[in-house]
N, C-alpha and C positions, 0 to 999 in steps of 0.2 A: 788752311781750310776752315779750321775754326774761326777766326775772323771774319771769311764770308761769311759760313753760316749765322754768326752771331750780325752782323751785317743785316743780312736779310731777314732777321727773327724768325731761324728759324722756318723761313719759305711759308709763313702762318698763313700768308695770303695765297698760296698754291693749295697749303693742308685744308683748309676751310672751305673750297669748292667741292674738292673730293669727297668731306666728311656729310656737307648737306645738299647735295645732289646725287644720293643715291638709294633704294630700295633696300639697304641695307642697313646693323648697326656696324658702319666701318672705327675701328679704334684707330687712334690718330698715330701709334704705331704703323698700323697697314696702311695709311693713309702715307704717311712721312717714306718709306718703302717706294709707295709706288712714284713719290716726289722727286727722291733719290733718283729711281731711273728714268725719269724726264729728265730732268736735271743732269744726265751724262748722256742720253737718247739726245737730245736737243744741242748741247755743245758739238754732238758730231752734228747736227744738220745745218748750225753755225757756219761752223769748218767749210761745208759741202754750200752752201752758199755764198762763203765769201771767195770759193774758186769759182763762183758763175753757176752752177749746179741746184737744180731745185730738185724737190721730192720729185716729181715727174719727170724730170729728166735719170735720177738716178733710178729708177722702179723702169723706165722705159731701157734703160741700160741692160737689163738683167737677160740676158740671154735666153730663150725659150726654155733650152733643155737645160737649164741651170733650175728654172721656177721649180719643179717637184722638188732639187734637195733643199732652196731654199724655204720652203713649205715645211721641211723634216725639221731643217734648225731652228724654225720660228715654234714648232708645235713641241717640241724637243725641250725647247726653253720655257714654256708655256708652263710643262710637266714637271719642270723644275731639275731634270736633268742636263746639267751647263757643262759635261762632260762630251756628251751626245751632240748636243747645240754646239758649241766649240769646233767639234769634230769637221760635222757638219759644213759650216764658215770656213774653215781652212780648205775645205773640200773647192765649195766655192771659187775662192781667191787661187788656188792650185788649180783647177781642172777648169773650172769655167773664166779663167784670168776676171774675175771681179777686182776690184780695191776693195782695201782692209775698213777703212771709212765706210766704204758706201756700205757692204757686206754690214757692218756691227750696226750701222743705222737701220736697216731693213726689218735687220733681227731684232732689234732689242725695242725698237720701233713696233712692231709687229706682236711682241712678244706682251709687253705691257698696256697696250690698249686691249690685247685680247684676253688677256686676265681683266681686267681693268671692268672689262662689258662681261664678261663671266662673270662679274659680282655685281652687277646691272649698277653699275655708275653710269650718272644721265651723259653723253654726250656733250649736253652745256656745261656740267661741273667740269670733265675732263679739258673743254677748251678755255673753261677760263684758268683752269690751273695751268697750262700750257703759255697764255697770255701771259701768268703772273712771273711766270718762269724767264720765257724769255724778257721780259724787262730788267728781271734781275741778271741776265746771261749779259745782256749790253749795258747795266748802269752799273754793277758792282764789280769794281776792280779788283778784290782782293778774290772775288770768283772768279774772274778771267784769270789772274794768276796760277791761282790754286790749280783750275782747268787746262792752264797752259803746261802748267810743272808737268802734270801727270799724262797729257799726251808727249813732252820730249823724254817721259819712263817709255812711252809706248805702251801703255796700262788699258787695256780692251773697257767699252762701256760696261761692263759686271762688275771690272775692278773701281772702277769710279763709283760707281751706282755704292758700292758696298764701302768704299769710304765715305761715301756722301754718308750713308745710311748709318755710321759710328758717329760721324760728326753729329748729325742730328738727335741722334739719344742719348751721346753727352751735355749739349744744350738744353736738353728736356733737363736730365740728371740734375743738373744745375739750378737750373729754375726752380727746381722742386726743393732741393735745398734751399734756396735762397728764402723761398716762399715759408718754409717749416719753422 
């Protein structure tokens, strides 16, 4: 994982959309955060595309009486409680027969663009960090590995998201030594 991320410096080209295209002053911490989980949101919608499945087809998948709980685990996760959220998704995948993929895509999908626009990041910042993301999803190998390891853990997109999110403030750490 460190190799991708040094790979991709660092995703600088995702972080720099985020950081100036928005109403805010986002620190490149919160920025790199919310990179992180595009960066594991995105390998599931990867996954869900290379079996033939588009966002439209998985959102049209969702069962009627399933949408309120999945509304609960997206706003759930929003609030920052990933216990609740969790629950939730399993609720899901158990009661409403969802898939575990599509389930964590929805959510985590759902979860970080809507924080995302809570902190009024423009739209075009958020799609070109998404752009810059998936380029790096399909040209850097040592990502696809790293992202292949930790789906044959079976490691749910938080758990990805939050190693991305270590990897990436060791990289910083480093640089900053490097720099001093």
């Amino acid at each position: 994982l460190a190799v991708a991320v040094e790979e991709a410096d660092g995703f600088q080209d995702a972080v720099f959309p985020l950081i100036s295209n928005t109403d805010w002053s986002a620190s490149a911490e919160e920025c790199q955060g919310f990179v992180a989980e595009l960066v594991a949101t995105l390998s599931v919608q990867q996954r869900l595309a290379a079996s033939g499945r588009t966002n439209a087809d998985v959102d049209a998948a969702v069962p009627e009486a399933a949408r309120p709980l999945l509304q609960v685990a997206i706003k759930t996760s929003v609030e920052g409680d990933a216990e609740k959220s969790a629950s939730a998704a399993r609720m899901l995948q158990s009661d409403h027969g969802m898939a575990k993929d599509e389930v964590q895509f929805l959510v985590s999908q759902g979860s970080v663009m809507q924080r995302m626009r809570q902190l009024t990041i423009w739209p075009q910042g958020i799609g070109r960090a998404c752009a810059a993301i998936k380029e790096h999803l399909l040209g850097n190998k040592a990502l696809q590995d790293a992202l292949r390891r930790f789906e044959d853990r079976e490691l749910t997109v938080t758990e990805v998201a939050a190693a991305l999110r270590l990897a990436l403030a060791v990289q910083d750490r480093q640089k900053a030594l490097a720099e001093a």
